[in-house]
C-alpha positions in Angstrom: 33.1 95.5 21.9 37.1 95.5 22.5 38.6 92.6 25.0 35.7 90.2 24.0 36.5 87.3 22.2 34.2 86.0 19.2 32.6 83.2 20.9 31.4 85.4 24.0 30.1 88.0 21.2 28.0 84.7 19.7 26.7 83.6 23.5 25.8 87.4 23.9 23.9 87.5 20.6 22.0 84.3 21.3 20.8 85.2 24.7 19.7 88.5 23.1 17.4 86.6 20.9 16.3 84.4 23.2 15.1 87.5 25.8 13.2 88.8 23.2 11.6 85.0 22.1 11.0 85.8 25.9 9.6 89.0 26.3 6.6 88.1 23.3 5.5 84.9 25.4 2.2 85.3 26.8 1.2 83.7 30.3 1.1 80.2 28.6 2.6 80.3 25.0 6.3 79.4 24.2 8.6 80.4 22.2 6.0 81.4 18.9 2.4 83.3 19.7 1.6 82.1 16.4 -2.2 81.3 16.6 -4.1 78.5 16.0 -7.3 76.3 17.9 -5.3 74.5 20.2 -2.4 76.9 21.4 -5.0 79.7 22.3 -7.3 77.5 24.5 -6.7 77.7 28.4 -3.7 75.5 28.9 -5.1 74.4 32.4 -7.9 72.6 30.7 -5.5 70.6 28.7 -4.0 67.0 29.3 -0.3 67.2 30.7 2.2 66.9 28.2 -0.1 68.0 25.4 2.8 70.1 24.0 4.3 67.1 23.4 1.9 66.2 20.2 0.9 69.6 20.2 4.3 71.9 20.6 3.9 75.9 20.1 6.1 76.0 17.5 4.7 73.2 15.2 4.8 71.5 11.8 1.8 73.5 10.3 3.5 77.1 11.5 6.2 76.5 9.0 4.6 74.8 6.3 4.8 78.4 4.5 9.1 78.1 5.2 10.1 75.6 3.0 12.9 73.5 3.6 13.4 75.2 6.4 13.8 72.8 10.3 14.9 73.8 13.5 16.3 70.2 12.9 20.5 69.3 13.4 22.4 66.5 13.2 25.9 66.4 14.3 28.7 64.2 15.1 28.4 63.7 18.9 25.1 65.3 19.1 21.7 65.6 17.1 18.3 67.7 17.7 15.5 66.1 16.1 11.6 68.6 16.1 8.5 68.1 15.6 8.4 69.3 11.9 11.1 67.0 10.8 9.9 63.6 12.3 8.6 60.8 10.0 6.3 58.6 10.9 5.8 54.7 8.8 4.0 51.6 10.4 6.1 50.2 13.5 7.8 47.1 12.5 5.6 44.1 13.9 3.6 46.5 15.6 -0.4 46.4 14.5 -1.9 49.8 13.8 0.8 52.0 14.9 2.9 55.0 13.4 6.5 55.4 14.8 9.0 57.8 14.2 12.7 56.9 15.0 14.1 59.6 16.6 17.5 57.7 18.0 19.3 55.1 16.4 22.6 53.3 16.2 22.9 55.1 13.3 23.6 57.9 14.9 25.9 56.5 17.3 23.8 55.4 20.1 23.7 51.8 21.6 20.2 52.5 21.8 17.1 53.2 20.0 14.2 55.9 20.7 11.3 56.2 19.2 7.7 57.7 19.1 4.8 55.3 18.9 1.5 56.5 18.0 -1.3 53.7 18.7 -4.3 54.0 17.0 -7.8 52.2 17.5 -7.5 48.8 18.0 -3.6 48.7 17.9 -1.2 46.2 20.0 2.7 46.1 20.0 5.2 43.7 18.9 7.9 42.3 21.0 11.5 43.7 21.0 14.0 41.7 19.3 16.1 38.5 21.1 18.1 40.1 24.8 16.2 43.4 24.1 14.9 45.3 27.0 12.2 47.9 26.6 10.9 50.8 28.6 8.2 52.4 27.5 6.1 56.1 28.2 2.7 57.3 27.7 3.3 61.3 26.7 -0.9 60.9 25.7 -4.2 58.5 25.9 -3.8 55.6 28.0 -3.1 51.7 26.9 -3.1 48.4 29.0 -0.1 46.5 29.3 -0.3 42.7 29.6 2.4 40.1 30.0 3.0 36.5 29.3 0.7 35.6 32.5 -2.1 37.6 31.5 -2.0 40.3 34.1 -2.9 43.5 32.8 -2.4 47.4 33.8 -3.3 50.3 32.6 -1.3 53.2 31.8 -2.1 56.4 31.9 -0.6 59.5 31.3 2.3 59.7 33.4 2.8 55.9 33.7 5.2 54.0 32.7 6.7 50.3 32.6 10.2 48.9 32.3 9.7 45.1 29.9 13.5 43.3 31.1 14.5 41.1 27.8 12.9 38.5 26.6 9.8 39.3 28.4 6.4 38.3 27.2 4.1 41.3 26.9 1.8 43.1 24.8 0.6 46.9 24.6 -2.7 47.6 23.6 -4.8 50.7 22.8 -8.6 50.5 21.6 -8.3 54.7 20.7 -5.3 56.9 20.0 -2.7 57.2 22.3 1.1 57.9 22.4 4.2 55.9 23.3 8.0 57.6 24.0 9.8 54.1 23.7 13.6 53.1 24.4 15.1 49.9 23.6 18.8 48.6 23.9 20.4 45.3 23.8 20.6 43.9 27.5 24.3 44.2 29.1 24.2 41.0 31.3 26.4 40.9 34.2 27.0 38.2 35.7 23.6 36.7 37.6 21.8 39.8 38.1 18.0 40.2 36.3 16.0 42.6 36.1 12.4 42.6 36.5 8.9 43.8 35.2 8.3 47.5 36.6 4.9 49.4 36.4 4.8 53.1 37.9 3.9 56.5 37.7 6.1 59.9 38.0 4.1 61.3 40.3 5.0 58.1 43.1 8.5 58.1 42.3 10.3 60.7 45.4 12.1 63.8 44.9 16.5 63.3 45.5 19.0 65.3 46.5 20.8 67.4 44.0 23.8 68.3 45.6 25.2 71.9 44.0 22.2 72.1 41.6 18.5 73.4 41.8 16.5 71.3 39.3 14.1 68.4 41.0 15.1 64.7 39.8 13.1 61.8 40.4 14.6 58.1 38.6 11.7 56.3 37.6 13.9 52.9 37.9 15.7 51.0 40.6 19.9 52.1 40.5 20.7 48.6 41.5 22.9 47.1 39.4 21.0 44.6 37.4 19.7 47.9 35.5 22.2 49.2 32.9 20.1 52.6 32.1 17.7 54.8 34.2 15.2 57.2 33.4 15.4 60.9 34.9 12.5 63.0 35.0 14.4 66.5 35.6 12.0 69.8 36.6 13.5 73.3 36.1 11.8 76.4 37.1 11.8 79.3 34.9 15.3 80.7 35.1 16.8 77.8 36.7 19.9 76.0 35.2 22.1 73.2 35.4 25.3 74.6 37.3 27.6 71.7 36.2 28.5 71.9 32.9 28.9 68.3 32.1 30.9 66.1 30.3 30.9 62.4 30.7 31.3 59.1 29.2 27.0 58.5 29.4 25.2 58.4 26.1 21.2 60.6 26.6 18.1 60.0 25.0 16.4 63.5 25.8 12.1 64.2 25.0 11.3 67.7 26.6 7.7 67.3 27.9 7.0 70.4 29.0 8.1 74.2 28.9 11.2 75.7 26.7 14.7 77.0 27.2 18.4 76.7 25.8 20.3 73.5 25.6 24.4 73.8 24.7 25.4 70.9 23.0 29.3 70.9 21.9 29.8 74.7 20.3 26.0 75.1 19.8 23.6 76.8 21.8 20.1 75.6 20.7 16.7 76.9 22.1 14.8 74.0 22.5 10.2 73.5 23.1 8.3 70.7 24.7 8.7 68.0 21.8 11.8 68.4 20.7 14.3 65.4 21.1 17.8 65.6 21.7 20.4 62.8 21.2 24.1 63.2 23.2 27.1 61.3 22.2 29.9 60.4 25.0 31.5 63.3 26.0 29.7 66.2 24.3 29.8 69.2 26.6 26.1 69.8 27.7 24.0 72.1 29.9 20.4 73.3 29.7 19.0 76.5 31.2 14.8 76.8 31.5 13.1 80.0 29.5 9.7 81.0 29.5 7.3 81.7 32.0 6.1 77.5 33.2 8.6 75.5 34.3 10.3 72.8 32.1 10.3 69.1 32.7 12.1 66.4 30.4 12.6 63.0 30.5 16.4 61.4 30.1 17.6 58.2 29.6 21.5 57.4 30.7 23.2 54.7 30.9 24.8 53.1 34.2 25.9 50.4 36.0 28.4 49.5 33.4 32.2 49.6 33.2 32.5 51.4 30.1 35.6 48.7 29.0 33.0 46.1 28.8 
């Protein structure tokens, strides 16, 4: 094609592939119609966010590909699936399975992780002036803090620990935990406090220039230095500013599938893939498929980045 230049050619290639990832999606599936039990049962009688533990794409589909992961790591960016996550006993955690997706390993001056509670299980306590918010993706478990009142979390629900905070997280079956931690930024005499809620309460804001439907499951007062988005794209929807900013993300896509540009790279991404973005890295998302997507983001704020 004369008067196009090499990187357009790539964009045009990869949208090519994705249409026709698109046009073999079924009402429900994603980006695979690979069969198995759980991925042809009526997707209304499932459990929201069962993609999550359960994605179309998933670890046993590619067992007969080996060494091969949709996987990358990169300087300012990585994209860690299903099929690559490891999973070893949490860390003073009883009963439970995590899988590090997010370290400051990579970078980050925070951590994420996957925690999967089995029967009987209870959490451990962050370390020294580290705060915690934490998730359910599946199950339910009951939160209780240092004064022995208790709530339970359900799908959907989530709580915000500030540091220091006495607490335990318990589970008597199997449940799921996305999890972020970070060392507390004080600021002068501003706390934070002990926050229980549920997506579903939190209210729609204004977008101004884009489409997508936020809601920011914590308060944007300054004593907090990170939120929690819950972004919602329709099918065919798309970010329109193509962003670049001094925020680190922690990124778990709950539902749907679509394309995420990260740097150079133009990834197409499923519900339980993760997605780590350094300062700076050019990013913008664009929802595929035929349901809509919805993924949850933490970002940093509040903070002069000097500090």
């Amino acid at each position: 094609m004369p008067g196009l230049s090499q990187s357009t050619l790539q964009l045009l290639l990869l949208l090519s592939i994705a249409l026709c990832y698109v046009n073999k999606l079924d009402a429900e599936q994603g980006f695979c119609a690979a069969s198995s039990s759980i991925s042809s049962s009526d997707p209304k009688s499932q459990p929201v966010y069962w993609k999550v533990t359960n994605p179309t794409l998933s670890p046993s589909h590619l067992k007969d590909l080996p060494g091969f992961t949709r996987s990358v790591y990169r300087r300012d960016h990585a994209l860690i699936t299903p099929e690559s996550h490891v999973f070893s006993p949490l860390p003073e955690w009883k009963n439970t399975q995590g899988a590090f997706l997010i370290t400051p390993t990579t970078g980050s001056h925070f951590v994420m992780y996957l925690a999967n509670m089995q029967d009987n299980s209870i959490s451990g306590l962050p370390a020294n002036d580290v705060e915690r918010f934490i998730f359910v993706v599946e199950g339910a478990v009951t939160l209780t803090n240092g004064s022995g009142i208790c709530h339970r979390l359900m799908v959907d629900s989530y709580a915000y620990l500030p540091p220091n905070f006495q607490h335990s997280i318990t589970s008597d079956r199997s449940a799921t935990l996305i999890v972020f931690e970070r060392r507390y930024a004080y600021l002068g005499d501003h706390v934070t406090e002990q926050i229980v809620g549920s997506t579903d309460n939190q209210p729609l804001l204004e977008t101004p220039g884009e489409i997508f439907e936020l809601r920011k499951l914590l308060p944007t007062s300054t004593a907090y230095d990170f939120n929690i988005h819950i972004m919602d794209f329709q099918p065919g929807e798309f970010l329109n500013v193509k962003e670049v900013h001094y925020n680190q993300h922690g990124l778990l896509l709950l539902e749907g599938q679509g394309i995420y540009r990260l740097g150079d790279s133009w990834y197409p991404v499923q519900a339980g893939d993760a997605i780590w973005m350094a300062p700076f890295v050019p990013q913008w998302y664009a929802a595929l498929g035929k349901t809509r997507t919805r993924y949850l983001l933490y970002k940093d704020v509040n903070r002069n980045p000097l500090q």
